[in-house]
Every structure is written in structure tokens, then in C-alpha cells.
C-alpha angles and dihedrals in degrees: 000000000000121000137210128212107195123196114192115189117169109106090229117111109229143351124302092255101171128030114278094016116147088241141136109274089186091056086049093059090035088061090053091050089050087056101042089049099047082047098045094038102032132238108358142179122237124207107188122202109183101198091196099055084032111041121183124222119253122258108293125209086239103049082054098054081051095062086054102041110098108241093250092057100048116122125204084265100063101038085060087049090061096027094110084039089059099044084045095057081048100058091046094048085044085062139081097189129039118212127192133164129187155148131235115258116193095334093316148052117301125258092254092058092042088057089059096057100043081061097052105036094093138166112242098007115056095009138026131202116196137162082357101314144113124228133180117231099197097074112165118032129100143234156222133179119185102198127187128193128196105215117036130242098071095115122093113309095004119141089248097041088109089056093055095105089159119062097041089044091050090038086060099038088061093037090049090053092048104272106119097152095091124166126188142198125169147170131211146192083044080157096064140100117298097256088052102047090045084051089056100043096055097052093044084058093039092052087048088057089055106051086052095045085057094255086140136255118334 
């Protein structure tokens, strides 16, 4: 059976259900991609990890020392220090398919988000390095990442496409751990008027539909 891990990080709390609604436009598409994946792949399961009602610590001295610290030399102290780490890698190896949504915060992805892969980017288990280069250890897997942005002009060739920290900096971060099969959808101009934001909406999801009707890529 495939299985899905989903990472939700706006810190809104659901998807944008009626027209104007303060809501997570992320989570909106998210939840498109979910169905079109559980349609296209077949019966799924779905762990869900809502980094906004579940917000992770940041980094600690200690859980660092840990990544570094060879298996036979760990204290109690540091096991508990890595220990999320540790339940977090689990979750990402236990899953096929790799799900995040999130929107943009200040040009890149937000803290919550940030906190998550700090936990995960980790020597020896989900990376290598070796005779002076870098390897990914979770071959294999896919992934999608449903992106909103709240001005326009962040797509190829648009006046704010310089701005756009996030998605190459995410893009990297799962190629970097292995996962080079990555897929993206996204919606902008979430901050405009109604009209605007409910145009754009609509042809995100319907964009989304295509690609898993076989309509070919978004």
C-alpha cells in the first residue's frame, strides 16, 4: 500500500472553504493533491503532521551534538535530545510519498516549517558525506509541494521571481535528502481582491485535476 506523510505549515488553521475566508490557501491545494493522489495511486494511508497545532522546538545545542555523536558513545542525554529527530526520520522513511504544503513568509518558508527540517536534515540518516561528497539516503520516494503566495509575479520570468527564496530553497532541501522526484503546484496573488484570489483558486485546482487525470504536468 502507498503511503502518504503530509506537512502542513501555514499557520493558518484550515482550508480557504468559501470565497474571501482568512484560510490557508496551501492547505486548500494540499487537500487536491491528497485526492488526486489517493485517485491516481490507489488506497493510501495518510500521516498527517500539522506543524501549526503541532509546532516543533527549535534546533537545541544538545540534539546537534547528537547528529554528530557515533551510535556507541550516545548518553541518555543525548538520546532524548534526538529523540524527535529520530520519530520524525521515521515518519519520512515509513512513507512513499512526501506531502507539504506551504505559503510563502517574508520571501521563504515559514519557521514552522524551518523547524521541521532542521530535525530531519541529518548526517548519516537522511544524508552522507564521503571522500568530500554529499548523498541523499531517502532514494526513492516523491514528492509534492502545494505553495501560495500572497502578491503575483513569482512564476518564470515574473517581475518578483528573484524574490521567490522558498521553493528553490525547499526543492533543494528534498533533493539534497534523496527525493528528486519533486512535483509543484502553487497560487498567487492569495492578498488580492476576492474576484482575484477565487480566479486563481479555481485554476490552481483545476491544474492539480489535470495533472492527475494525465493531462500532463501544471
Amino acid at each position: 500500500m502507498t503511503t502518504i506523510l503530509r506537512i502542513d505549515a501555514s499557520a493558518r488553521p484550515g482550508p480557504a472553504h468559501a470565497a474571501g475566508e482568512q484560510a490557508s490557501f496551501s492547505r486548500t491545494l494540499a487537500d487536491a493533491v491528497q485526492q488526486g493522489l489517493i485517485g491516481h495511486d490507489g488506497a493510501q494511508i495518510v500521516t498527517l503532521r500539522d506543524l501549526a497545532t503541532d509546532p516543533l522546538p527549535a534546533i537545541a545545542d544538545a540534539t546537534i551534538k547528537g547528529f554528530y555523536t557515533p551510535a556507541e558513545a550516545m548518553d541518555d542525554r543525548l538520546r532524548a535530545a534526538t529523540a524527535l529527530s529520530d520519530s520524525l526520520i521515521a515518519e519520512l522513511e515509513a512513507a512513499d510519498i512526501l506531502l507539504i504544503s506551504t505559503p510563502m513568509y517574508n520571501f521563504a518558508v515559514p519557521a514552522a516549517l524551518k523547524a521541521w527540517i532542521d530535525q530531519i536534515m541529518r548526517i548519516n540518516r537522511t544524508f552522507a558525506y564521503d571522500n568530500g561528497a554529499f548523498s541523499g539516503l531517502l532514494k526513492g520516494k516523491r514528492a509534492y509541494v502545494a505553495y501560495s503566495y500572497g502578491a503575483g509575479g513569482y512564476g518564470d520570468g515574473g517581475p518578483l521571481h528573484s524574490f521567490d527564496f522558498m521553493r528553490p530553497y525547499l526543492t533543494m532541501i528534498l533533493n539534497f535528502i534523496g527525493i528528486e522526484d519533486v512535483t509543484s503546484f502553487a497560487v498567487e496573488a492569495t492578498t488580492a481582491d476576492m474576484a482575484t484570489v477565487d480566479a486563481a483558486m479555481v485554476a490552481a485546482i483545476k491544474g492539480i485535476e489535470r495533472h492527475f487525470a494525465g493531462a500532463g504536468e501544471v
